[in-house]
KOLKEDREN-842318 format. One record per residue (C-alpha): residue in one letter; z, y, x. Coordinates in Angstrom, 2 decimals. Example, Ala and Ser with C-alpha at 12.3 -4.5 7.8 and 13.67 -1.06 7.14 Angstrom:
2
type Z Y X
A 7.80 -4.50 12.30 $
S 7.14 -1.06 13.67 $
end
This chain:
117
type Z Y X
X 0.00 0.00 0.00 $
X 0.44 2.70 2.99 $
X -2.43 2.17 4.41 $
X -4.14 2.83 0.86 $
X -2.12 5.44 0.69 $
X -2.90 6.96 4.21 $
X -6.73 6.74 3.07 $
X -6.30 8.09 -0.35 $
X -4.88 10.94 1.69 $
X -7.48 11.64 3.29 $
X -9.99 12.55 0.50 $
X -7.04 14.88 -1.03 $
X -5.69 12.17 -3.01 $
X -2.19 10.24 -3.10 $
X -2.13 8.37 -5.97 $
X -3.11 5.21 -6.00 $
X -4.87 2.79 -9.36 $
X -3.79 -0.64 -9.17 $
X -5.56 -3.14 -11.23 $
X -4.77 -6.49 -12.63 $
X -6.99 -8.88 -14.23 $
X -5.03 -12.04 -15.89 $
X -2.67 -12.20 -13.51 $
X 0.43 -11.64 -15.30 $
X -0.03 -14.68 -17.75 $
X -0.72 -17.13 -14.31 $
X 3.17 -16.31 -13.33 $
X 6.05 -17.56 -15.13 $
X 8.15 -15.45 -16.38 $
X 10.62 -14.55 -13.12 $
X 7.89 -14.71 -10.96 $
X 6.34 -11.93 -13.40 $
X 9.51 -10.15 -13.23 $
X 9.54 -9.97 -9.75 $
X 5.64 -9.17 -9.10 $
X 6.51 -6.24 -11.55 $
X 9.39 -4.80 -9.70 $
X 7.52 -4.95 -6.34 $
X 4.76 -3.06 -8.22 $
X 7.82 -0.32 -9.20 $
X 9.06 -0.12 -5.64 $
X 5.37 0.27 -3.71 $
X 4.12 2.55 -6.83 $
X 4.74 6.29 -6.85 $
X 4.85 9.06 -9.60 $
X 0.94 9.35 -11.01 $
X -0.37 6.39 -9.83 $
X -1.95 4.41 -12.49 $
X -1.67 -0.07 -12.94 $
X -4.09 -0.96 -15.03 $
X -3.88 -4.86 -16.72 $
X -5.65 -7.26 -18.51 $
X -3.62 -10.32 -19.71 $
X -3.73 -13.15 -22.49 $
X -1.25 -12.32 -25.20 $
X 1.06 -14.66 -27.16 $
X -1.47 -14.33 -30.18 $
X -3.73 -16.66 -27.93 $
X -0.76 -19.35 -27.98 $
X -2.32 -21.17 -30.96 $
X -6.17 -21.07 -30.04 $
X -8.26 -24.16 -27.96 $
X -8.47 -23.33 -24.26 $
X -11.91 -24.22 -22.33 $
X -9.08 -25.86 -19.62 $
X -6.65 -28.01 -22.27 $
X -3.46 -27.74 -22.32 $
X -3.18 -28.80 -18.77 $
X -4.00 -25.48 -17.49 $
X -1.01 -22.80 -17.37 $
X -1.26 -19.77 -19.18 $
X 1.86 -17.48 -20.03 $
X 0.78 -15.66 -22.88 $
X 3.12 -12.34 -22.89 $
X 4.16 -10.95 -26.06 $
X 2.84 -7.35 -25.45 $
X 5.26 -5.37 -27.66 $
X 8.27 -6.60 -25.19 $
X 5.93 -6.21 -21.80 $
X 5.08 -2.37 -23.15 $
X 8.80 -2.31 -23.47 $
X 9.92 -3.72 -20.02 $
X 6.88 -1.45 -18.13 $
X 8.98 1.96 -19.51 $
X 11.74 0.48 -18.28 $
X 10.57 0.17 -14.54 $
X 9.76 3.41 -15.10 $
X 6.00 3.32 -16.33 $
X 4.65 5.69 -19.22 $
X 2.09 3.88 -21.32 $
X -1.68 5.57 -21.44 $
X -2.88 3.02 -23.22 $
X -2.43 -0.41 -24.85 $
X -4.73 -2.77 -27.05 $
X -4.56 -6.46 -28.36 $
X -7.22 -8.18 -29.71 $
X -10.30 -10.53 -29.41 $
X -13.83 -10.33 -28.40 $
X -12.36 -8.09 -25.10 $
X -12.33 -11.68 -22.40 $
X -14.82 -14.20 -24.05 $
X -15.15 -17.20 -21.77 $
X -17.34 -19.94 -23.01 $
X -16.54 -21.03 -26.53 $
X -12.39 -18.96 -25.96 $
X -12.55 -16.18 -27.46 $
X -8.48 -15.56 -26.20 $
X -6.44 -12.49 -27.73 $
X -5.68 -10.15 -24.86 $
X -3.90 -7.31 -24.61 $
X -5.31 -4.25 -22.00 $
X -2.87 -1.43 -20.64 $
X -3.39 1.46 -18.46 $
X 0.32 2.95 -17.67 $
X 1.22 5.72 -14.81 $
X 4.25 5.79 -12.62 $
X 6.16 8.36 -13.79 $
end
């Protein structure tokens, strides 16, 4: 993250955008709670983290993998809640389908952009 931040510098600008593309609903739930934390203590006020994750509305739907393949699905209302805790503000936030079709899934996600505040 410094050296990001030493090149971000450069062009005039400190803040930093992380992204995250279903990553969150690969980690269990400490793990998650951890990779969040480290997010907190690397992130500074007005940089942005977007993420992209399956939801727990996708809990009951087929998955191209089985059941065999791990998937977390987050319930969004209490992420959104535990992300203002660390200290995010929320930008945006939507749940829904036809956002991450893969194959014949058509998963709920749910998409956030938040800023450190």
């Amino acid at each position: 993250m410094e050296t990001a931040r030493k090149e971000a510098k450069k062009d005039k600008n400190s803040n930093l955008t992380l992204y995250n593309h279903f990553f969150m609903h690969a980690l269990d739930e400490k793990q998650g709670l951890v990779f969040l934390k480290e997010v907190t203590d690397v992130t500074k006020t007005g940089d942005m983290f977007y993420m992209e994750f399956r939801c727990s509305l996708d809990d009951a739907l087929d998955k191209e993998y089985g059941k065999g393949h791990y998937h977390r699905n987050t319930e969004t209302d209490n992420f959104l809640s535990l992300l203002k805790s660390l200290g995010f503000k929320i930008n945006y936030h939507i749940t829904g389908q036809s956002m991450a079709k893969y194959k014949a899934e058509d998963p709920f996600v749910s998409h956030i952009i938040c800023e450190r505040v």
